[in-house]
DOZALUM-118883 format. One record per residue: chain; x, y, z of N, C-alpha, C, O in turn; residue number from 1. Coordinates in Angstrom, 3 decimals, padded with zeros to 6 digits. Each point is the difference from the previous one (the first is absolute). Layout:
N
R cadena      n_X      n_Y      n_Z     ca_X     ca_Y     ca_Z      c_X      c_Y      c_Z      o_X      o_Y      o_Z num
R      A        X        Y        Z        X        Y        Z        X        Y        Z        X        Y        Z NUM
...
//
This chain:
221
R cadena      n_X      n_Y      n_Z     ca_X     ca_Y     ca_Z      c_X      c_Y      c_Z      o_X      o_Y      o_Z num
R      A -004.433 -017.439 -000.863 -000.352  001.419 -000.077  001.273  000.836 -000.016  000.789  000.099  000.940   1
R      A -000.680  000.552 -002.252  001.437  000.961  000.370 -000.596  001.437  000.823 -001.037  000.663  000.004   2
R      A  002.206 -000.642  000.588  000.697  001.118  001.173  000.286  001.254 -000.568  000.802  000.308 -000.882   3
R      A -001.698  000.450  001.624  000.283  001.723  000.199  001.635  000.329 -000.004  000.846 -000.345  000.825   4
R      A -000.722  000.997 -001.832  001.279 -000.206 -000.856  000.428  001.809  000.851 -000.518  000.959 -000.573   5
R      A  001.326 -000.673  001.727  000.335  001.451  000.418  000.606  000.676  000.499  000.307 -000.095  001.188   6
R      A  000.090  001.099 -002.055  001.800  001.084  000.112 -000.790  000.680  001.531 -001.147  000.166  000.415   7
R      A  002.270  000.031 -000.034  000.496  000.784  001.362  000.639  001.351 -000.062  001.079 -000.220 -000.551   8
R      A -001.127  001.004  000.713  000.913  001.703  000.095 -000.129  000.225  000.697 -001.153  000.074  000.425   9
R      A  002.316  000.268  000.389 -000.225  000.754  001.344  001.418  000.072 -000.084  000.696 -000.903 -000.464  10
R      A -000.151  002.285  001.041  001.554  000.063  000.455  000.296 -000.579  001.160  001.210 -000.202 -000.097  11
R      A -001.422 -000.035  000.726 -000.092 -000.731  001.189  000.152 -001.494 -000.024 -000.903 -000.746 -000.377  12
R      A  002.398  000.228  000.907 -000.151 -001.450 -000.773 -000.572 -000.958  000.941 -000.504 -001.052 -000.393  13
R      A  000.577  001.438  001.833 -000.142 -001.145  000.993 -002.232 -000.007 -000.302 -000.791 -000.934  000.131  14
R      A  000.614  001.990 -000.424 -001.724  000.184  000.021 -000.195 -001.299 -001.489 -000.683 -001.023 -000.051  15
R      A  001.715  001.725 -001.101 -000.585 -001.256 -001.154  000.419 -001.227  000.687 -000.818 -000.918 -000.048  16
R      A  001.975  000.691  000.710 -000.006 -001.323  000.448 -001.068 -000.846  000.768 -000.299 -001.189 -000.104  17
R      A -000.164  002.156  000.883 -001.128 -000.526  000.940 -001.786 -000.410 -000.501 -000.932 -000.706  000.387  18
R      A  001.294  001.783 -001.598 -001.029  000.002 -000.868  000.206 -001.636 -001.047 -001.030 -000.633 -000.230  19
R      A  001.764  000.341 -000.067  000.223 -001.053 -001.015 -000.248 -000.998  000.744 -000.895 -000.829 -000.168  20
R      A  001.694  000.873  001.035 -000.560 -001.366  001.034 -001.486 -000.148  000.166 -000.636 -000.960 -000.436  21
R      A  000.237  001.756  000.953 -001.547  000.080  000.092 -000.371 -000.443 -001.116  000.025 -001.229 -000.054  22
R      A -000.421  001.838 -001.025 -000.286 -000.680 -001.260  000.232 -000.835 -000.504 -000.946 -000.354 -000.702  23
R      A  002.079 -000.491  000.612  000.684 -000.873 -000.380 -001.080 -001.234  000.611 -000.478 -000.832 -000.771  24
R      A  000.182  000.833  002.172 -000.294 -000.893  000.809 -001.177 -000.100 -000.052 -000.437 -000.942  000.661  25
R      A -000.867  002.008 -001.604 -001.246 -000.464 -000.862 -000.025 -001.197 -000.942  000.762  000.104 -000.961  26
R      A -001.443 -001.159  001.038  000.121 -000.338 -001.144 -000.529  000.034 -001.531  000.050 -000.796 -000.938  27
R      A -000.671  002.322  001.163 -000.885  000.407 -001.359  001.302  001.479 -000.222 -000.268  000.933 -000.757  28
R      A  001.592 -000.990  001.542  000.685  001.037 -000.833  001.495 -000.167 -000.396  000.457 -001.138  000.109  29
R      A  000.144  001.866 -000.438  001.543  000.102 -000.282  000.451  001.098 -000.004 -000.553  000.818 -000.735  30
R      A  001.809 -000.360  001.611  000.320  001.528 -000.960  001.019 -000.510 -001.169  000.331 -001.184  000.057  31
R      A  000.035  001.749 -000.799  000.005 -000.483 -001.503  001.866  000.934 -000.033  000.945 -000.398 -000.681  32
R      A -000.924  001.602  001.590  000.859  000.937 -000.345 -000.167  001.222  001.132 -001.103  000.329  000.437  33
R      A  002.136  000.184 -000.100  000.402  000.940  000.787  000.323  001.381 -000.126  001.027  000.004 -000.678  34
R      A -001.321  001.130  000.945  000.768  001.198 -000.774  000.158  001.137  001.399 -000.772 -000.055  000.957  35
R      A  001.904  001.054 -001.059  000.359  000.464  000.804 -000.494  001.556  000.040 -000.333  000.520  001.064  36
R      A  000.312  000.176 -002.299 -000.348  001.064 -001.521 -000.938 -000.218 -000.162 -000.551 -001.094  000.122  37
R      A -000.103  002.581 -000.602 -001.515 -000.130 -000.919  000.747 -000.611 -001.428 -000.500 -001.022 -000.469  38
R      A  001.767  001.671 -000.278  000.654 -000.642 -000.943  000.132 -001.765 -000.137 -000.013 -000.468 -001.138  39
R      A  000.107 -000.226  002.020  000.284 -001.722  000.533 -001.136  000.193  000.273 -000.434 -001.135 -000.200  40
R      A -000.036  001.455  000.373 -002.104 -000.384  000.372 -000.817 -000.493 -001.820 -000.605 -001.013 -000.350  41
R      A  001.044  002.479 -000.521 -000.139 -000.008 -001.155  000.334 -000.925 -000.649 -000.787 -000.638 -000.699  42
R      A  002.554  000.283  000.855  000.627 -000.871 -001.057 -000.993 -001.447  000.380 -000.634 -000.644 -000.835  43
R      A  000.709  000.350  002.365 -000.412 -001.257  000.357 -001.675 -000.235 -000.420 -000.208 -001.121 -000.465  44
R      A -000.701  001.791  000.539 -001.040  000.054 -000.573 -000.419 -000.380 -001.525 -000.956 -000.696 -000.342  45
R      A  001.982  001.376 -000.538  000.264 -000.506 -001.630  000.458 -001.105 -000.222 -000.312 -000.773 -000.905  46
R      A  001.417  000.586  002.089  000.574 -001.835 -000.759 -000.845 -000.810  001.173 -000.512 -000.942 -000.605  47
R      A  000.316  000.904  001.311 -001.283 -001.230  000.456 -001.726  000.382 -000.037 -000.776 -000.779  000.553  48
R      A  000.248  002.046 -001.252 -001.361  000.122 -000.283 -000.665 -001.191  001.295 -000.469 -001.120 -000.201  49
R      A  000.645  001.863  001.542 -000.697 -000.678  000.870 -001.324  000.445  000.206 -000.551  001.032 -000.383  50
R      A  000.098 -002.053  001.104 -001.639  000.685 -000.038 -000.293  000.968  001.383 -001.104  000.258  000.480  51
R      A  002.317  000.152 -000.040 -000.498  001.216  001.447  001.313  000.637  000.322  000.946 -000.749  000.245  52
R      A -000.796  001.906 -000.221  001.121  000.436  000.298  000.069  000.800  001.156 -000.234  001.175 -000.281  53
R      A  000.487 -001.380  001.580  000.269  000.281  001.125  001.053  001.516  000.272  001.216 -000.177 -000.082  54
R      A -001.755  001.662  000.408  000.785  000.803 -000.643 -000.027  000.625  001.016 -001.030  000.052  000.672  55
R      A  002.210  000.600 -000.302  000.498  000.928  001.504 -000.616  001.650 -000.779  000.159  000.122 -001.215  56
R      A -000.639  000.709  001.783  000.101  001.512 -000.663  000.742  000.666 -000.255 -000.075  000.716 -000.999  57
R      A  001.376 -000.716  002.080  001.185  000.287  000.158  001.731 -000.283 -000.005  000.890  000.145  000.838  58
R      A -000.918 -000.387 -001.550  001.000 -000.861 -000.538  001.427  000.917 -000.845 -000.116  001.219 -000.125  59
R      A  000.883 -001.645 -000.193  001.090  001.125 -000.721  000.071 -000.632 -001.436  000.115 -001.226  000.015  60
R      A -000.164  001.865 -001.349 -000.531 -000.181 -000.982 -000.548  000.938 -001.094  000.103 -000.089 -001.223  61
R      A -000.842  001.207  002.153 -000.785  000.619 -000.598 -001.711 -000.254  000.348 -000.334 -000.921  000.745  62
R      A -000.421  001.609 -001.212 -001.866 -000.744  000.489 -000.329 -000.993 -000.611  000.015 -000.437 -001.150  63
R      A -000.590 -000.098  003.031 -000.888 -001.171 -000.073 -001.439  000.423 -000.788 -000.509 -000.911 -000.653  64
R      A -000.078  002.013  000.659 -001.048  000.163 -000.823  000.209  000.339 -001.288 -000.930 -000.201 -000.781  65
R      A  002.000  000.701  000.346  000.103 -000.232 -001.806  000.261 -001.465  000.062 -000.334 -000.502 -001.073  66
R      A  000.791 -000.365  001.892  000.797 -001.331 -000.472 -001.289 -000.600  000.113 -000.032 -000.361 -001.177  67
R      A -000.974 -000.009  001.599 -001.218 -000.078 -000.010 -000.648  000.020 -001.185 -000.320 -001.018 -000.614  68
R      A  000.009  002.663  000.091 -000.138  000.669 -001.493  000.439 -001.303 -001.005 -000.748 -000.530 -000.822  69
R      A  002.253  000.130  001.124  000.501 -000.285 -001.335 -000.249 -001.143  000.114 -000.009 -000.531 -001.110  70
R      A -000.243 -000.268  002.040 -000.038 -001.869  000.144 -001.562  000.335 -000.481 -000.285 -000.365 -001.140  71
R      A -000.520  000.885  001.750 -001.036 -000.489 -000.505 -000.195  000.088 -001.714 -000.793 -000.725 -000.601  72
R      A  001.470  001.520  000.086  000.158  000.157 -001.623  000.458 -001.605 -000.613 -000.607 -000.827 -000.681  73
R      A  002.021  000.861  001.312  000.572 -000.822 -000.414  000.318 -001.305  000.451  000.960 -000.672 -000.377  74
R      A -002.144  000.233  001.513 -000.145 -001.240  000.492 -001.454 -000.011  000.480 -000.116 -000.398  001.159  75
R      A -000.970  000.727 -001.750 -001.015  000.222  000.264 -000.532 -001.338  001.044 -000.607  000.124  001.063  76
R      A  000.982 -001.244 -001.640 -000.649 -001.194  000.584  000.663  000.041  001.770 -000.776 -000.520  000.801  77
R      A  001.442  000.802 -000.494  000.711  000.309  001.402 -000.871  001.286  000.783 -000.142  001.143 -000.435  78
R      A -000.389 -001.714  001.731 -000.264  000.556  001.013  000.593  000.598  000.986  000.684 -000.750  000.696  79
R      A -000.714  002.039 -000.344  000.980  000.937  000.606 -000.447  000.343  001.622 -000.762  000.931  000.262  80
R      A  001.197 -001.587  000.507 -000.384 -000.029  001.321  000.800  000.843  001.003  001.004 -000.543  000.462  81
R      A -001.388  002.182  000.072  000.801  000.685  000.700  000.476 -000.243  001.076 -000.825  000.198  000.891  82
R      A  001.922 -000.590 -000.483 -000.175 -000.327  001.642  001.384  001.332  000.644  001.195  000.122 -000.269  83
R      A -001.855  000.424  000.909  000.589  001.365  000.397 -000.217  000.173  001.646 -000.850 -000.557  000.695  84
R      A  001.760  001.390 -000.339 -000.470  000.696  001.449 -000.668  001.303 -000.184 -000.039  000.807  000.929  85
R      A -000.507 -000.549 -002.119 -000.754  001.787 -000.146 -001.148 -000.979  000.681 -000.163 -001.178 -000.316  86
R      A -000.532  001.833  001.225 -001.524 -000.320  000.182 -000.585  001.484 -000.159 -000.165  000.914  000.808  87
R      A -000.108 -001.065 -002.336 -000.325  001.927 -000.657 -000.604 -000.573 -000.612  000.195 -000.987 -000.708  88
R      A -001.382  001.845  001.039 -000.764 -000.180 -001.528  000.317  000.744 -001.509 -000.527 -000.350 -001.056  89
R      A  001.182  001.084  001.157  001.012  000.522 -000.999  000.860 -000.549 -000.987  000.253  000.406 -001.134  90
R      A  000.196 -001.508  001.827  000.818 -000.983 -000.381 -000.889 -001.317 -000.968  000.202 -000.493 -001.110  91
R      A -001.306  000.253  002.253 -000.727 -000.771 -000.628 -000.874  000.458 -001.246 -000.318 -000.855 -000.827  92
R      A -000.092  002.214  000.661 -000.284  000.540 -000.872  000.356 -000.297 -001.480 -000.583 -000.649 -000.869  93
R      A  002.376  001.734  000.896  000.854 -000.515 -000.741  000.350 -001.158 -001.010  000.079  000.018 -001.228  94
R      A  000.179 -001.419  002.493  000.011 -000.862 -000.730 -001.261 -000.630 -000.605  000.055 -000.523 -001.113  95
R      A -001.054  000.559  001.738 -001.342 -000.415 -000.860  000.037 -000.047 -001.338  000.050 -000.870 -000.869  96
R      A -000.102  002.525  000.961  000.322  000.734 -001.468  000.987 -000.222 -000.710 -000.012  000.212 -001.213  97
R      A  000.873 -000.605  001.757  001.376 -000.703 -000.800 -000.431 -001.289 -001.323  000.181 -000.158 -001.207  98
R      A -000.918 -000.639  002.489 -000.698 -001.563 -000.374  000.678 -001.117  000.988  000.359 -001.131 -000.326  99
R      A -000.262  001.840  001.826  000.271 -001.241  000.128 -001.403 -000.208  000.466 -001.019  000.685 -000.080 100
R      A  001.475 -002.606  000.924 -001.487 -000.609  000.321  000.007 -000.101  001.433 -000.833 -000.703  000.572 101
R      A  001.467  001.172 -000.120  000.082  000.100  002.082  000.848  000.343  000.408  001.141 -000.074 -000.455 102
R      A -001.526  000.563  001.478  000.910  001.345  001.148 -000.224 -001.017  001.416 -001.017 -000.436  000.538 103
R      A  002.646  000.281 -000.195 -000.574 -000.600  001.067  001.437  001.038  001.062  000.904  000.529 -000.647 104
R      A -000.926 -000.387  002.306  000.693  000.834  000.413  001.276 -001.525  001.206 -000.163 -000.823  000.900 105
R      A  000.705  001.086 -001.329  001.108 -001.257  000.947 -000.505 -000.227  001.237  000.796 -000.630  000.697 106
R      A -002.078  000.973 -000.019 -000.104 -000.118  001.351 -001.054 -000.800 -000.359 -000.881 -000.240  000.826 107
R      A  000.823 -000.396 -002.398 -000.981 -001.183  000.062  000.848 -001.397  000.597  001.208 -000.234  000.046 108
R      A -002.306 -000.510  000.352  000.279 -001.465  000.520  000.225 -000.694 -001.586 -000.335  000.401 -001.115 109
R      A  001.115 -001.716  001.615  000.602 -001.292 -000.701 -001.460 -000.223 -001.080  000.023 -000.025 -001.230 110
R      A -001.404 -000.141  002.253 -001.067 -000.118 -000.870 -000.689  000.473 -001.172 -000.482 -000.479 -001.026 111
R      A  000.710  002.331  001.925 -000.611  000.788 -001.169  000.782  000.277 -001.162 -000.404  000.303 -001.122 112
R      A  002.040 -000.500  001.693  000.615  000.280 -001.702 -000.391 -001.342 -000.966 -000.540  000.133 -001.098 113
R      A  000.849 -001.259  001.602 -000.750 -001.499 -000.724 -001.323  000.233 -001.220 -000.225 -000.150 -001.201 114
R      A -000.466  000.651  002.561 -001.610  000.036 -000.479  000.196  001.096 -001.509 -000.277 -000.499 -001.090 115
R      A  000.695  001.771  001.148  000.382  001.033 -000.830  000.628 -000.446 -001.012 -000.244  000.730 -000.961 116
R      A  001.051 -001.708  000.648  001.028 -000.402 -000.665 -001.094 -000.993 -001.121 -000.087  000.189 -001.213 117
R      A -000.524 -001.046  001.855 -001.199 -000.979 -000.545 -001.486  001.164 -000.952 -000.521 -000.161 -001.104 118
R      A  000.333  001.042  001.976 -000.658  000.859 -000.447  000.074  000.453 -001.022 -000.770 -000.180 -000.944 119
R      A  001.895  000.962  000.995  000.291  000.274 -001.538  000.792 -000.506 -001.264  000.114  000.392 -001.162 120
R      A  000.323 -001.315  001.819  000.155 -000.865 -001.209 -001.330 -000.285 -000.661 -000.034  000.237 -001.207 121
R      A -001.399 -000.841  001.938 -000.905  000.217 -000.505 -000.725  001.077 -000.817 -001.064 -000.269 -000.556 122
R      A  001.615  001.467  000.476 -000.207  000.903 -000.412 -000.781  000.895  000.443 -000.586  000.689 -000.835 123
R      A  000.368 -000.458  002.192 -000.530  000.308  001.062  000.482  001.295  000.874  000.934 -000.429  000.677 124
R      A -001.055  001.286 -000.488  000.244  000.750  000.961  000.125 -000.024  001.540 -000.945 -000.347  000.708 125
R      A  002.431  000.820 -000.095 -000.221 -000.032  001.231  001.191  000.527  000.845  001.213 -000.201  000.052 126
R      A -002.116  000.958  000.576  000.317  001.551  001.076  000.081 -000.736  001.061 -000.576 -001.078  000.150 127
R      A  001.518  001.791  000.888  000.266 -000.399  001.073  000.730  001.373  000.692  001.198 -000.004  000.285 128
R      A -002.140  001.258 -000.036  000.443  001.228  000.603 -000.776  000.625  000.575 -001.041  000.207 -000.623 129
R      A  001.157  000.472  002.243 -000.739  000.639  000.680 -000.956  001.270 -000.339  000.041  001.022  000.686 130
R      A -000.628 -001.125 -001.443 -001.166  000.829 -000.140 -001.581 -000.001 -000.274 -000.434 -000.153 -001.141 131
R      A -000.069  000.262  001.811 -001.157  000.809  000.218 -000.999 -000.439 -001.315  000.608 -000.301 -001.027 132
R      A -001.789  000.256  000.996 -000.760 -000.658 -000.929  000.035  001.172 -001.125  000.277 -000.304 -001.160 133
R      A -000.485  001.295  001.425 -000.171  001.451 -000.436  001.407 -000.282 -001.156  000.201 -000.287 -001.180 134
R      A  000.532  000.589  002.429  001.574  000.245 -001.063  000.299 -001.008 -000.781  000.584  000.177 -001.070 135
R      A -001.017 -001.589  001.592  000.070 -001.022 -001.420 -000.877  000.276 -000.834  000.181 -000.796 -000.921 136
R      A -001.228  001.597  000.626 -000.680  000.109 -001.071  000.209  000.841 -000.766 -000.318 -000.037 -001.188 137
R      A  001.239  001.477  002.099  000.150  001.034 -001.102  001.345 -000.532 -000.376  000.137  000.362 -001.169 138
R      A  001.103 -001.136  001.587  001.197 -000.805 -000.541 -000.840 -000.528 -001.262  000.227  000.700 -000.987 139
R      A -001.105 -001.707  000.755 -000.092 -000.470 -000.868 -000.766  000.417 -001.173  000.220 -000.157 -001.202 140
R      A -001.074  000.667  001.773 -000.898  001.664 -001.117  000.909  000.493 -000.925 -000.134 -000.150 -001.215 141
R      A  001.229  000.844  001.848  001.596  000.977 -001.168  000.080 -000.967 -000.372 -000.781 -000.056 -000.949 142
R      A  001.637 -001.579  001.171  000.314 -000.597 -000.439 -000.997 -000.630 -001.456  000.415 -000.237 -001.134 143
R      A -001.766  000.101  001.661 -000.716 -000.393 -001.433 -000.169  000.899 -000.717  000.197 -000.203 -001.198 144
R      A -000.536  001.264  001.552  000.311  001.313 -001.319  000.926  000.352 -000.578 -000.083  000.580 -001.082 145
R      A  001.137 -000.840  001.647  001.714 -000.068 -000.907  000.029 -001.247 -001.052  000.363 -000.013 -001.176 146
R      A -000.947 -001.190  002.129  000.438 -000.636 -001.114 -000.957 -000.479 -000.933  000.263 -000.695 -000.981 147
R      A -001.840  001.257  001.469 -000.791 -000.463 -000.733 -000.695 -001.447  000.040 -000.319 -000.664 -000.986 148
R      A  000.149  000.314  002.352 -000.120 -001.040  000.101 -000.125 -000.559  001.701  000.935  000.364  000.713 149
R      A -002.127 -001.291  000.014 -000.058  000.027  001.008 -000.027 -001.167  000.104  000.153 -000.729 -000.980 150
R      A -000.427  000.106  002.637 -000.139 -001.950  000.295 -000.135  000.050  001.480 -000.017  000.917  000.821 151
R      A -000.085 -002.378 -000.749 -000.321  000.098  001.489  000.873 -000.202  000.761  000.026 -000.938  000.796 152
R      A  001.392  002.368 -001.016  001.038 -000.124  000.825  000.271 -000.430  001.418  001.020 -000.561  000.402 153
R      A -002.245  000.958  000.406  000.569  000.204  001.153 -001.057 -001.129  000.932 -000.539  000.112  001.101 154
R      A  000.551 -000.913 -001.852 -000.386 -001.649  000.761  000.592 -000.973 -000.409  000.308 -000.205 -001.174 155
R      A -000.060 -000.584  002.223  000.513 -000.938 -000.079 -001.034 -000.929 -000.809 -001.152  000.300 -000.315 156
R      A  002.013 -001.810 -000.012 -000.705 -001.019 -000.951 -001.439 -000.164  000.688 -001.105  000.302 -000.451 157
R      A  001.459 -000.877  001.688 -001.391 -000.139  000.722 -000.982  000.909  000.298 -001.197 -000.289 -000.006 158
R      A  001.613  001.314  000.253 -000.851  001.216 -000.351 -001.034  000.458 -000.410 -001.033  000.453  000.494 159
R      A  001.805 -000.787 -002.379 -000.981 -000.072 -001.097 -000.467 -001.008 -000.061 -001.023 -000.026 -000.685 160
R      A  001.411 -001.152  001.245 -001.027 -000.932  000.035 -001.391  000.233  000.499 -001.003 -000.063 -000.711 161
R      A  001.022  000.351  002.056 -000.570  000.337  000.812 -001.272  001.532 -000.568 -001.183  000.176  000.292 162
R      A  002.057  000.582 -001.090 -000.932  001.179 -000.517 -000.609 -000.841 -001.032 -001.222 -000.134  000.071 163
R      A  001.814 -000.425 -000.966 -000.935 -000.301 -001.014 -001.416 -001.126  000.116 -000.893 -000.295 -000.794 164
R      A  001.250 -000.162  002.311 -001.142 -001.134  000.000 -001.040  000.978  001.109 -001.021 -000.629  000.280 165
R      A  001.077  001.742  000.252 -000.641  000.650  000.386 -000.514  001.159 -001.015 -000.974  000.731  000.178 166
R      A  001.854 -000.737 -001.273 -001.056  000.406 -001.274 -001.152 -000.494 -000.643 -001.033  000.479 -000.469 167
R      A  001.573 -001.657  000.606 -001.368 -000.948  000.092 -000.873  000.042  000.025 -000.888 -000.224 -000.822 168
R      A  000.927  000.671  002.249 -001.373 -000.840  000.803  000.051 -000.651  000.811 -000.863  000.033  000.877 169
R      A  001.730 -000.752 -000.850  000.705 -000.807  001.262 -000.056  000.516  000.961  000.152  001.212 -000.152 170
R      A -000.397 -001.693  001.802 -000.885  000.117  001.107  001.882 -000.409  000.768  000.955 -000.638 -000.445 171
R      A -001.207  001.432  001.778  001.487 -000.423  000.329 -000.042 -001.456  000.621  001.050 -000.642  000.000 172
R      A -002.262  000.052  000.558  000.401 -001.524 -000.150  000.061 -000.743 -001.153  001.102 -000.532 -000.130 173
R      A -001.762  000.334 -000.621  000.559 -000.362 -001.539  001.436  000.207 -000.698  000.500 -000.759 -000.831 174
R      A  000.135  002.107  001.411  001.398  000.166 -000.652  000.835 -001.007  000.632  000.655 -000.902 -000.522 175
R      A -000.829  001.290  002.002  000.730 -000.879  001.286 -000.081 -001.513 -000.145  000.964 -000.728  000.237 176
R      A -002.402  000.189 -000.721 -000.146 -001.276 -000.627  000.994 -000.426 -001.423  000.432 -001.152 -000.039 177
R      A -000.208  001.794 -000.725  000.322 -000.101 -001.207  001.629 -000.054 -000.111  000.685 -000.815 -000.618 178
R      A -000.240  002.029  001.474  001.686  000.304  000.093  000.900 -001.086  001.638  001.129 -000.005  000.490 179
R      A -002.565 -000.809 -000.167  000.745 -000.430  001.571  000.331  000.484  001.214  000.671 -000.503  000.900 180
R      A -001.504  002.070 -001.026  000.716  000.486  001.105 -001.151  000.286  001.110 -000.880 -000.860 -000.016 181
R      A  000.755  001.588  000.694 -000.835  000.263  001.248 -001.075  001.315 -000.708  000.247  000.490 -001.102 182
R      A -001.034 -000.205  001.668 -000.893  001.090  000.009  000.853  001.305  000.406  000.144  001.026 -000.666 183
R      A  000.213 -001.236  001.525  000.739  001.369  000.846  001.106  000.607 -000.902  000.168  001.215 -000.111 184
R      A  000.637 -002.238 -000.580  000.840 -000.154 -000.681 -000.603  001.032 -001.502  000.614  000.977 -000.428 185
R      A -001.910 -001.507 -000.147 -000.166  000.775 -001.067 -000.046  001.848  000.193  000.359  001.010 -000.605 186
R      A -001.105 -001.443  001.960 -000.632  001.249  000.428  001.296  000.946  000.390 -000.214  001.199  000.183 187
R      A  001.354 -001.640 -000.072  001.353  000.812 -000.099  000.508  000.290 -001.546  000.256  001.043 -000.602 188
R      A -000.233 -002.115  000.319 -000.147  000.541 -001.849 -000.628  000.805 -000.305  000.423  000.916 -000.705 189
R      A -001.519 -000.982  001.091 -000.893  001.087 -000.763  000.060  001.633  000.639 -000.116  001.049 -000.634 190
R      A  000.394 -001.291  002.482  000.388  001.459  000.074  001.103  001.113 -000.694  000.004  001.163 -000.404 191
R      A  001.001 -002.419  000.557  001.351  000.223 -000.896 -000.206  000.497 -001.565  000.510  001.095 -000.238 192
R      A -000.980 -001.549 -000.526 -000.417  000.176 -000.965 -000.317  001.625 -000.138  000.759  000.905 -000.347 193
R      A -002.651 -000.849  000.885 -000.293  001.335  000.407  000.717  000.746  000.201 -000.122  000.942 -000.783 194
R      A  001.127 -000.787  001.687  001.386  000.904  000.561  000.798  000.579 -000.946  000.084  001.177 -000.352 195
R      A  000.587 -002.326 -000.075  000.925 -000.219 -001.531 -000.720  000.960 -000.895  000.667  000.849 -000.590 196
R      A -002.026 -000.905  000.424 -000.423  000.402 -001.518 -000.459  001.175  000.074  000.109  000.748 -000.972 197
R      A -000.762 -000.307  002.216 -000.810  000.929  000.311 -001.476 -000.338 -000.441 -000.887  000.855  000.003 198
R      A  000.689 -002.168 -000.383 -001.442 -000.398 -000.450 -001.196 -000.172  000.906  000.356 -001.138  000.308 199
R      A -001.543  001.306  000.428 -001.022 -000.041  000.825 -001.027 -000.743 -000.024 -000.611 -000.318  001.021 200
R      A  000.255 -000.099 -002.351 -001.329 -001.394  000.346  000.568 -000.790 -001.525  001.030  000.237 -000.631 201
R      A -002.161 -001.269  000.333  000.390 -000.364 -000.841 -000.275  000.255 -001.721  000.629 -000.505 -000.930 202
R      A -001.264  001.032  000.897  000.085  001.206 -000.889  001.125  000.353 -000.771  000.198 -000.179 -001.202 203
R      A  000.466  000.671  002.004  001.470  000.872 -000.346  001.066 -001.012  000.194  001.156  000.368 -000.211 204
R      A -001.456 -002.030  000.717  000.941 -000.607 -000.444 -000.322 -000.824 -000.914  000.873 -000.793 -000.353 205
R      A -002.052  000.742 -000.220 -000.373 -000.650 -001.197  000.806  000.851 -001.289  000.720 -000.453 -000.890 206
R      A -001.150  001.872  001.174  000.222  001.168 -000.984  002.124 -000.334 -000.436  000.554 -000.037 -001.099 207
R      A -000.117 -000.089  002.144  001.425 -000.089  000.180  000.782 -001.090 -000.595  001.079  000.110 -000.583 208
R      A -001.874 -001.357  000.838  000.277 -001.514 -000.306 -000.309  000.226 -001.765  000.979 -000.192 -000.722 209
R      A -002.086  000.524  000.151 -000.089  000.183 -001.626  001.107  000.479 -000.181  000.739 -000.636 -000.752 210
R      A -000.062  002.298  001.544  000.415  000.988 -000.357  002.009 -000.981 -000.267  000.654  000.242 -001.014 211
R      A -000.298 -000.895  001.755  000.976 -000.817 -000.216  000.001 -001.235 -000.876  000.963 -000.684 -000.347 212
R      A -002.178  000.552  000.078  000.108 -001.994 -000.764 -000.019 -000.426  001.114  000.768 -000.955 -000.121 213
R      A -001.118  000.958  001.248  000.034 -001.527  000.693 -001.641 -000.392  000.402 -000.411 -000.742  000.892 214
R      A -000.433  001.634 -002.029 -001.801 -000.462  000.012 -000.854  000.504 -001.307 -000.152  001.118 -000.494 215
R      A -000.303 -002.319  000.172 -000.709  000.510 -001.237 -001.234  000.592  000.185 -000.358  000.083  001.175 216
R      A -000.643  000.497 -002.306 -001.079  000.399  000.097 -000.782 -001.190  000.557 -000.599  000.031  001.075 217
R      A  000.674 -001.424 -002.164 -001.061 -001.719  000.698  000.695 -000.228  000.882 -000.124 -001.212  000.178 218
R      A  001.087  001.753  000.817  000.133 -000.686  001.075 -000.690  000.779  001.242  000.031 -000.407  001.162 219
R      A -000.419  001.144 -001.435 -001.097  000.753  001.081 -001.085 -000.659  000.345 -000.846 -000.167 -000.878 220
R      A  000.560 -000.459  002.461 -001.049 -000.440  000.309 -001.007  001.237  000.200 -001.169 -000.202  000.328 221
//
């Protein structure tokens, strides 16, 4: 199986160091290349076309959100993963709209940057910032009307697992049967979910699950 091929930016060298190690020591990744500059973020992005590019906001260079703008033009197949200390939704805004594919804030754990990194390489969305169910919905509302375009940003893989088999029809012991996990366990998924979406019965997460692709019309029990 080849390896998550992924550039690093950050001015900060002892953080990319600590960061590479970490990654390095997956065995589904590699970082591929290093950059210090949104400029060395750019160059390194064009000559190794990696599949995730790991990007500081702040950096000396010039903008991380035009540099964003232009990779996604000109390296479309590369995934743009924010990892910043803004915990703004402003910020996260921004880059959405830019194109990248996750905002994550440095006070994430070893795990959640991992998990984020896998995510969107899948082509997947994924947030990792203190706000409020409300404010993640109107963050991502501007964001789909700018760009014309919405998803099921703000869950994780399991998540949507979890929503789409309760689009279903699926009963929360049946999911819990199906995914391995406990009852209690779904039944946190599913509050989470609710929270996340602002959604209330199942209805409105049937309506939601079409509304992304992750449920067809014949898959409605």
């Amino acid at each position: 199986m080849s390896k998550l091929r992924i550039v690093l930016a950050d001015d900060h060298a002892l953080l990319r160091a600590g960061l590479a190690v970490l990654i390095n020591a997956q065995s589904d990744m590699e970082v591929v290349a290093q950059a210090s500059t949104t400029d060395e973020a750019m160059a390194a992005v064009t000559d190794t076309q990696p599949d995730v590019l790991v990007l500081d906001l702040t950096m000396p260079g010039g903008s991380s959100v035009k540099a964003i703008e232009g990779l996604r033009q000109q390296c479309p197949q590369t995934k743009i993963l924010v990892l910043t200390m803004h915990d703004d939704p402003a910020y996260l805004r921004s880059t959405l709209a830019a194109g990248s594919s996750g905002y994550l804030v440095k006070t994430a754990s070893d795990a959640e940057l991992l998990s984020a990194l896998r995510t969107v390489a899948q082509g997947r969305k994924a947030i990792n910032l203190s706000l409020s169910s409300d404010e993640m919905q109107t963050v991502l509302g501007a964001v789909a009307n700018k760009t014309g375009h919405s998803g099921p940003a703000v869950l994780s893989e399991r998540e949507q697992e979890v929503l789409q088999l309760l689009a279903r029809g699926h009963t929360n012991q049946k999911i819990a049967d199906k995914l391995f996990l406990s009852v209690k366990t779904i039944e946190t998924y599913r509050s989470r979910i609710g929270e996340k979406l602002g959604l209330r019965d199942r209805a409105e997460l049937v309506t939601y699950a079409m509304k992304v692709g992750l449920l067809g019309k014949d898959e409605i029990i």
